[in-house]
C-alpha positions as CSV (number, residue, x, y, z in Angstrom):
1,X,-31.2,4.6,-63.8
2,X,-29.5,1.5,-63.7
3,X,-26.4,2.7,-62.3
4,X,-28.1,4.9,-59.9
5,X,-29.4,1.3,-58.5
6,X,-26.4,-0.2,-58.6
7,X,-25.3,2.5,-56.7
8,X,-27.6,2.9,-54.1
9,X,-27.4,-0.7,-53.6
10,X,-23.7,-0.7,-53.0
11,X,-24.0,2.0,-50.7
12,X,-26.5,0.1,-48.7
13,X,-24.0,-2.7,-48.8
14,X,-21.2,-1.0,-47.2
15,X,-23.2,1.4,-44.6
16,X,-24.9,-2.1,-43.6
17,X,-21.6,-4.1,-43.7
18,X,-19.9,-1.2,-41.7
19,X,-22.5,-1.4,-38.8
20,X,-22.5,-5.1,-39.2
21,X,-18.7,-4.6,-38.3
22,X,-18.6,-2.3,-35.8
23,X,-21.2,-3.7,-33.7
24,X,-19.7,-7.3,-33.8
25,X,-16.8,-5.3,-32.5
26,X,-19.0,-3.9,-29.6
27,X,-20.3,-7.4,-29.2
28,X,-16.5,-8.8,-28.6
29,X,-15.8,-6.1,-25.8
30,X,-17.7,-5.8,-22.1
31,X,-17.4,-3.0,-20.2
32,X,-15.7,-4.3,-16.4
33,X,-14.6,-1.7,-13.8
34,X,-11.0,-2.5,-12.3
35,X,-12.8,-3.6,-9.0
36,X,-14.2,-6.5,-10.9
37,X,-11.6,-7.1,-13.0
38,X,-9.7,-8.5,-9.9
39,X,-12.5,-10.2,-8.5
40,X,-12.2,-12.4,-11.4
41,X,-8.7,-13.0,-11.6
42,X,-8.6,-13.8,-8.0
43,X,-11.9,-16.3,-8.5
44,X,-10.6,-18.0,-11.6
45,X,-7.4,-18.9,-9.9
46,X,-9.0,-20.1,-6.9
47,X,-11.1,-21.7,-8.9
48,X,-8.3,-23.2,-10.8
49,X,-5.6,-24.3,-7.9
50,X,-7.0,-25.4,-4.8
51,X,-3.7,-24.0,-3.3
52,X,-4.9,-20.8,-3.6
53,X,-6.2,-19.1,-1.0
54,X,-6.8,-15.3,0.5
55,X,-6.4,-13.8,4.0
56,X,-6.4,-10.5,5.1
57,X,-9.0,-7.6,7.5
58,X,-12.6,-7.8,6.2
59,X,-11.9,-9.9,3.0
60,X,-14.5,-12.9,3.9
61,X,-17.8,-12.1,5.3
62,X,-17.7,-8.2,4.6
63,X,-16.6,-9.2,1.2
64,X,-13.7,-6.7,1.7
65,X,-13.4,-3.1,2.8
66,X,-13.4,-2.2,-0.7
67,X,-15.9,-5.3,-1.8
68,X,-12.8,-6.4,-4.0
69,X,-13.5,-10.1,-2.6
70,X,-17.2,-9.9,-3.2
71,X,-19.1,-13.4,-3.3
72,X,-15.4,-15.4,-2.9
73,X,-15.9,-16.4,0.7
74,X,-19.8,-17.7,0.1
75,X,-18.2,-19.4,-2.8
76,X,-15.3,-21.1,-1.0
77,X,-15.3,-21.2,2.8
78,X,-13.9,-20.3,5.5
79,X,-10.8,-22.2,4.5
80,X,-9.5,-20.3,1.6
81,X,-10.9,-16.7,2.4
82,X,-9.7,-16.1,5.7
83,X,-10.9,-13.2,8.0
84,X,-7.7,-12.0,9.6
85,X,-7.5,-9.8,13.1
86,X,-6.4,-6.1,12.5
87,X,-2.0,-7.3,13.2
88,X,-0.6,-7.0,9.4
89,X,2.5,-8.4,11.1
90,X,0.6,-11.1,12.0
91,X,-1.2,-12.4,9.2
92,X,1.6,-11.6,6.8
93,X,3.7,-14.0,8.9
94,X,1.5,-16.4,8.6
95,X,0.8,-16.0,4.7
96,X,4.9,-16.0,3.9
97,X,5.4,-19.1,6.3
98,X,2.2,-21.1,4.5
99,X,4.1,-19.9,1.1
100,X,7.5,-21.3,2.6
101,X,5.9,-24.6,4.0
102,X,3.6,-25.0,0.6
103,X,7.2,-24.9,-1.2
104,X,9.1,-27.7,0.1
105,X,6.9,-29.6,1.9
106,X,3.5,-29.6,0.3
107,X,2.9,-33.2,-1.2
108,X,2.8,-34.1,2.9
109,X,0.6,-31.2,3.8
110,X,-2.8,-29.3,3.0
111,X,-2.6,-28.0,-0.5
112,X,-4.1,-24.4,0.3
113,X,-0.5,-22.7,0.5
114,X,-0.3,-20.2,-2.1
115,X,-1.7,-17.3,-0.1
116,X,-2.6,-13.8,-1.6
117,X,-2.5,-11.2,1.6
118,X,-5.0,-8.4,1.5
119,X,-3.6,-4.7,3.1
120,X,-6.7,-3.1,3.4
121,X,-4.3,0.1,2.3
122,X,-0.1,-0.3,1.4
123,X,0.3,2.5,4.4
124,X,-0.7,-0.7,6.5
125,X,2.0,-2.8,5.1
126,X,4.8,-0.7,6.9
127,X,3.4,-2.8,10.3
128,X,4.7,-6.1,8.3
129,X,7.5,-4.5,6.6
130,X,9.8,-7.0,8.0
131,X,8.0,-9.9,7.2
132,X,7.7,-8.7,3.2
133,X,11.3,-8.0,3.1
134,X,13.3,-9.8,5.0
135,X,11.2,-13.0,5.1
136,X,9.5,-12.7,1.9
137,X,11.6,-11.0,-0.8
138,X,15.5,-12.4,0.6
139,X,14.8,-16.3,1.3
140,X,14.9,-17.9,-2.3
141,X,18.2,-16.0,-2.5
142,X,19.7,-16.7,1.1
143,X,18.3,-20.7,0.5
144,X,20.4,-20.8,-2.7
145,X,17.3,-21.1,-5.2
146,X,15.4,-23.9,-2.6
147,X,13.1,-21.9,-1.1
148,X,11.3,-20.0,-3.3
149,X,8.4,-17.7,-1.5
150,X,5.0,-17.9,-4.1
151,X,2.9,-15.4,-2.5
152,X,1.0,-12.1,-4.0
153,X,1.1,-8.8,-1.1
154,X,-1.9,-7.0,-2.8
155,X,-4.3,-3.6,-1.6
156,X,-4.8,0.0,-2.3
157,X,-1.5,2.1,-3.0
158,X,-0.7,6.0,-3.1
159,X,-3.4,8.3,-2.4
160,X,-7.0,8.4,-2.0
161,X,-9.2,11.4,-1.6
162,X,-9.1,12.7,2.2
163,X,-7.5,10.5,4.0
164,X,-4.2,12.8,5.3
165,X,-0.3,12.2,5.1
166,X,-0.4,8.6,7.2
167,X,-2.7,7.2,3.9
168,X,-1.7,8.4,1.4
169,X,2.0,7.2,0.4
170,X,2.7,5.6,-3.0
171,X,5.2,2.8,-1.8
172,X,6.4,1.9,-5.6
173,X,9.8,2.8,-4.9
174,X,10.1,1.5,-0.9
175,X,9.6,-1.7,-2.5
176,X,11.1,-1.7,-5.7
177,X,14.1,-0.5,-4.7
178,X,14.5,-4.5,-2.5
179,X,15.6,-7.7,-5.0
180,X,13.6,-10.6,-4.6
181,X,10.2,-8.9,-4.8
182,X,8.4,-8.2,-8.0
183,X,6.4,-5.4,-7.8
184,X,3.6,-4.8,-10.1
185,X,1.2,-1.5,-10.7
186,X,-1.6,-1.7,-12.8
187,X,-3.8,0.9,-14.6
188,X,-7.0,-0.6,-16.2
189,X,-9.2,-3.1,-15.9
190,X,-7.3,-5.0,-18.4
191,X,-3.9,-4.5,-16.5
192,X,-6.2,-5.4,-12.9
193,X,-7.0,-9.2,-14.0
194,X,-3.9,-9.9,-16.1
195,X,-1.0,-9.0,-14.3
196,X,-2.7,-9.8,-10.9
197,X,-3.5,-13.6,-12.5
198,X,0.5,-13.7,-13.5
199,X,1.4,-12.3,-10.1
200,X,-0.3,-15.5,-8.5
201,X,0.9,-18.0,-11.0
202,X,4.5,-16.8,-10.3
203,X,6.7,-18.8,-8.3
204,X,8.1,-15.1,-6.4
205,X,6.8,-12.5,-3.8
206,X,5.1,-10.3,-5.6
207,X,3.8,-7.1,-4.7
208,X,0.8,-5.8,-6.1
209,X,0.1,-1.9,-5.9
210,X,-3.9,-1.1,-6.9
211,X,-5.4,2.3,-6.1
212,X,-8.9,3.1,-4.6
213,X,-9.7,5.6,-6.8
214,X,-9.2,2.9,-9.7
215,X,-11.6,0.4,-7.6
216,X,-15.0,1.6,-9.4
217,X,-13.4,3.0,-13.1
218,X,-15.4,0.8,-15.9
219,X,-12.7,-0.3,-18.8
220,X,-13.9,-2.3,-22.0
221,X,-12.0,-5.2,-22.0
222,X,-12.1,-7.7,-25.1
223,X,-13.2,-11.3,-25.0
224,X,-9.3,-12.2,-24.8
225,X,-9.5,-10.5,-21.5
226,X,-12.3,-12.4,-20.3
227,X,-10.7,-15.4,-20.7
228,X,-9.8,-17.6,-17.9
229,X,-6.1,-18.2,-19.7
230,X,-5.5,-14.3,-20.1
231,X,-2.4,-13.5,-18.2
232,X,-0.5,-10.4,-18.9
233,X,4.0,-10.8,-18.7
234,X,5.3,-9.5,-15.4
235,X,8.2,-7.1,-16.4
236,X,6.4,-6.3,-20.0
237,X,5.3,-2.1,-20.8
238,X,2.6,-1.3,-23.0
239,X,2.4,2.0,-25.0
240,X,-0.9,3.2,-24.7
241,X,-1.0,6.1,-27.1
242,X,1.4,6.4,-30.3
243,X,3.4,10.0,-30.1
244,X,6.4,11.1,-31.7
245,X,7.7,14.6,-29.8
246,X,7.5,13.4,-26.4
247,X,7.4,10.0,-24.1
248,X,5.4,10.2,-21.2
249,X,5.8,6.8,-19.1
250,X,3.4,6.6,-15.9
251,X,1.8,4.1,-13.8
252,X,-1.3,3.1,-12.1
253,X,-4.0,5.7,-11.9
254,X,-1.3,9.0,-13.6
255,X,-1.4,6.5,-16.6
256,X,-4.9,8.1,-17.2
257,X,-3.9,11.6,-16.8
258,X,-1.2,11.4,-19.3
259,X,-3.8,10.5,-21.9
260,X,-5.7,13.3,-21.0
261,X,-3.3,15.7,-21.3
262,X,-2.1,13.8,-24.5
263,X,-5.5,14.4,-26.0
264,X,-5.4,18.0,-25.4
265,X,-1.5,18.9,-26.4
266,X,-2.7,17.0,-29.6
267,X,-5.2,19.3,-30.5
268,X,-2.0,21.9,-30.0
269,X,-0.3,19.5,-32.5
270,X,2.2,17.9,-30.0
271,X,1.7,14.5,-30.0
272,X,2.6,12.3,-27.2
273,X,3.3,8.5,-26.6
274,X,2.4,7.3,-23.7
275,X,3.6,4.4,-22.0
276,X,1.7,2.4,-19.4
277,X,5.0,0.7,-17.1
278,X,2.6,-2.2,-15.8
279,X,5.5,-3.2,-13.6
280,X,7.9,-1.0,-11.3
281,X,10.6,-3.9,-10.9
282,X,11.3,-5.2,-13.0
283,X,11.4,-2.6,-15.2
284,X,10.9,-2.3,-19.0
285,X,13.4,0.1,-19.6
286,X,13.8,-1.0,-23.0
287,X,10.5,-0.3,-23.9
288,X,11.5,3.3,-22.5
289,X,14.7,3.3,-24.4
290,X,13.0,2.6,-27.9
291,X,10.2,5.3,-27.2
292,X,12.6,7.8,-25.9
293,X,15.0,6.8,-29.3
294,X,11.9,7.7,-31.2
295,X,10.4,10.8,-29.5
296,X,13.9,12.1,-27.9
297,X,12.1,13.8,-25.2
298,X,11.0,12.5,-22.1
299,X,8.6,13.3,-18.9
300,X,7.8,11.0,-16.2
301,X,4.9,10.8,-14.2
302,X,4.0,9.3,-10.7
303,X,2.0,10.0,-7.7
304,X,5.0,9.2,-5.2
305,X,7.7,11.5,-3.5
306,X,10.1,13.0,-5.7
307,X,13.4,12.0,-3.8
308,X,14.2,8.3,-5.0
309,X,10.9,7.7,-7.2
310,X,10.1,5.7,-9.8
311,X,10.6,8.4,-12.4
312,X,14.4,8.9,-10.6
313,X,15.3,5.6,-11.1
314,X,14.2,6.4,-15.4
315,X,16.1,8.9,-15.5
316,X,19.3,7.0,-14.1
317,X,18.5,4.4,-16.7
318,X,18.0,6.6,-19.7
319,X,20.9,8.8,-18.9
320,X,23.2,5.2,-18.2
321,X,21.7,3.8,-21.2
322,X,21.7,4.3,-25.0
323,X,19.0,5.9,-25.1
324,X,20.7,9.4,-23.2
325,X,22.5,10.6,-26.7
326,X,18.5,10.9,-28.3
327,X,17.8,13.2,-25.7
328,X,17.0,17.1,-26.7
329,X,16.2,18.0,-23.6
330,X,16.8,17.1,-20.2
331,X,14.1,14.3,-18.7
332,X,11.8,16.3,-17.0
333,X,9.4,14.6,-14.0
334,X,6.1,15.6,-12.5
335,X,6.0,14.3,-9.4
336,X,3.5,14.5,-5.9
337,X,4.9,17.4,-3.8
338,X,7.8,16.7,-1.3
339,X,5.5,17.1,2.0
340,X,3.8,14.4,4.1
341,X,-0.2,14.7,2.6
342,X,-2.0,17.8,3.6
343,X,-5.8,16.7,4.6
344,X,-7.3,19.6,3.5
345,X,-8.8,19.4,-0.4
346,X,-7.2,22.0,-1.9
347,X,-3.9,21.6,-0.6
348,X,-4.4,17.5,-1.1
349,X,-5.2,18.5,-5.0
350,X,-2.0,20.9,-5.2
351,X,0.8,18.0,-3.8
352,X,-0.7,15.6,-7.0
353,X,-0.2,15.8,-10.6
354,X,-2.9,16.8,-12.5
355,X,-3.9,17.0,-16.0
356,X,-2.4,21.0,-16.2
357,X,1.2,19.8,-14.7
358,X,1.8,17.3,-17.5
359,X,0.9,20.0,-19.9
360,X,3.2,22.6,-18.1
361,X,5.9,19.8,-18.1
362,X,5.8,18.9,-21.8
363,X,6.0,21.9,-23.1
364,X,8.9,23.0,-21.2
365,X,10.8,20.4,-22.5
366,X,9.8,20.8,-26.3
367,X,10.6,24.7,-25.6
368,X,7.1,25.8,-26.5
């Protein structure tokens, strides 16, 4: 009887120490949607450097076409979020020249020059192409390291849902392919404030490639995350998912298919690692390399073009690298369809990747 007590007692113990546990853990995490996510990062760093400042169509009294920049222009002014007229050239002229001016010049002039410049959608930046480019991303190296360019080029990227082929382009590679620009992609919530927090802290152009379809996607995010120091390393990869037959390295919103399809080629015992790139240039290709060592199969997955994609330019640098003689199997990439974006649904579903191409694609490089 005694030990029957003792028993019971330490089972109550443990269940009550186990809840204890796991609902301190659910205390430490808050569920944030991505849309959110960089409404913080882009409050706590106006909040922090008066410098800061945004501009772009609709981002100030409309709160922004896709309410990313809710509650920032009540909060601070006309001054620092900046209703812009519908000329990307325009107002990304102006945002790289404040960045310029706020560079060399700024101890004699208003502090409010490090811009972040809103395209309502990337398809838009192609009016302004020039000014990101050639004015942006090739000054710091043309002024021999005096003229550095601090400004964040941020909006949707890739496709939406209806919206036809003029946009729906994933520009990932159009600007990753240009030195001097840094161009980042994130996933999650947790990618959303972190990297976009970095992006404004750093001292280059950086271009920062969201998706719409991410905008309203509730993360958790740890109380790490919610801290007004988090910043997340430009140029760093995360694996997502442990695997060891086969690397599957995505980015932005394909990140999340690949862990779909991992969770169902796991129940077929194939076990994927998936790896989250967090930034297109520069790339963690040796995060890559050692997954790819490990695994020694690879599939990459984007939402872009095939010709001269992200998921090319892997494949140049696994096959370059030391990484190529751990290969089994060729690389293998699932890719949106070579045509300009049909409007209609189920021709606009067939020119993505889903879930079922992934699949497809990893088992035709494991052979099964």
């Amino acid at each position: 009887v005694e030990y029957s007590e003792r028993a019971e007692s330490c089972g109550l113990f443990l269940k009550s120490t186990i809840i204890s546990r796991v609902l301190s853990r659910l205390s430490s995490y808050h569920v944030v949607t991505v849309r959110d996510a960089l409404n913080q990062a882009m409050d706590e760093e106006l909040e922090r450097d008066e410098r800061v400042f945004l501009l772009g169509e609709e981002v100030a009294q409309y709160d922004g076409a896709y309410k990313v920049s809710r509650g920032l222009w009540k909060k601070y002014g006309d001054k620092r979020i900046i209703d812009t007229p519908i000329s990307e050239m325009g107002f990304a002229g102006i945002a790289v020249g404040a960045a310029m001016v706020s560079s060399c010049l700024s101890p004699c002039l208003n502090p409010n020059s490090l811009p972040i410049c809103e395209f309502m959608t990337f398809n838009f930046s192609m009016q302004a192409i020039d000014q990101v480019i050639n004015s942006a991303a090739k000054t710091y190296y043309m002024s021999a390291g005096l003229q550095p360019v601090p400004i964040v080029f941020r909006g949707p990227n890739g496709a939406s849902a209806g919206v036809a082929a003029q946009h729906s382009q994933c520009f990932a590679a159009w600007y990753a392919h240009c030195p001097g620009l840094k161009v980042v992609s994130p996933w999650n919530s947790e990618d959303a404030k972190g990297l976009l927090k970095a992006a404004i802290r750093d001292n280059n152009p950086v271009v920062f490639l969201e998706n719409e379809l991410m905008y309203g996607v509730p993360f958790e995010m740890s109380e790490e995350c919610q801290s007004k120091d988090f910043t997340i390393p430009i140029g760093k990869a995360k694996v997502e998912r442990q695997g060891n037959h086969v690397t599957l390295v995505s980015h932005s919103r394909f990140v999340g298919h690949c862990l779909d399809a991992a969770v169902v080629l796991a129940k077929e015992g194939i076990e994927c690692e998936v790896i989250n790139m967090r930034t297109i240039r520069p790339m963690d290709v040796e995060a890559i390399e050692a997954s790819v060592m490990k695994t020694n199969h690879l599939v990459t997955v984007e939402g872009g073009w095939p010709q001269f994609g992200v998921g090319a330019e892997i494949c140049a640098r696994i096959m370059e690298g030391p990484a190529f003689n751990y290969l089994d199997a060729p690389v293998t990439r699932v890719t949106g369809v070579d045509i300009p974006m049909p409007y209609a649904k189920i021709l606009e579903d067939n020119s993505l990747p889903q879930i079922k191409d992934i699949i497809f694609s990893v088992k035709k490089t494991l052979n099964i």
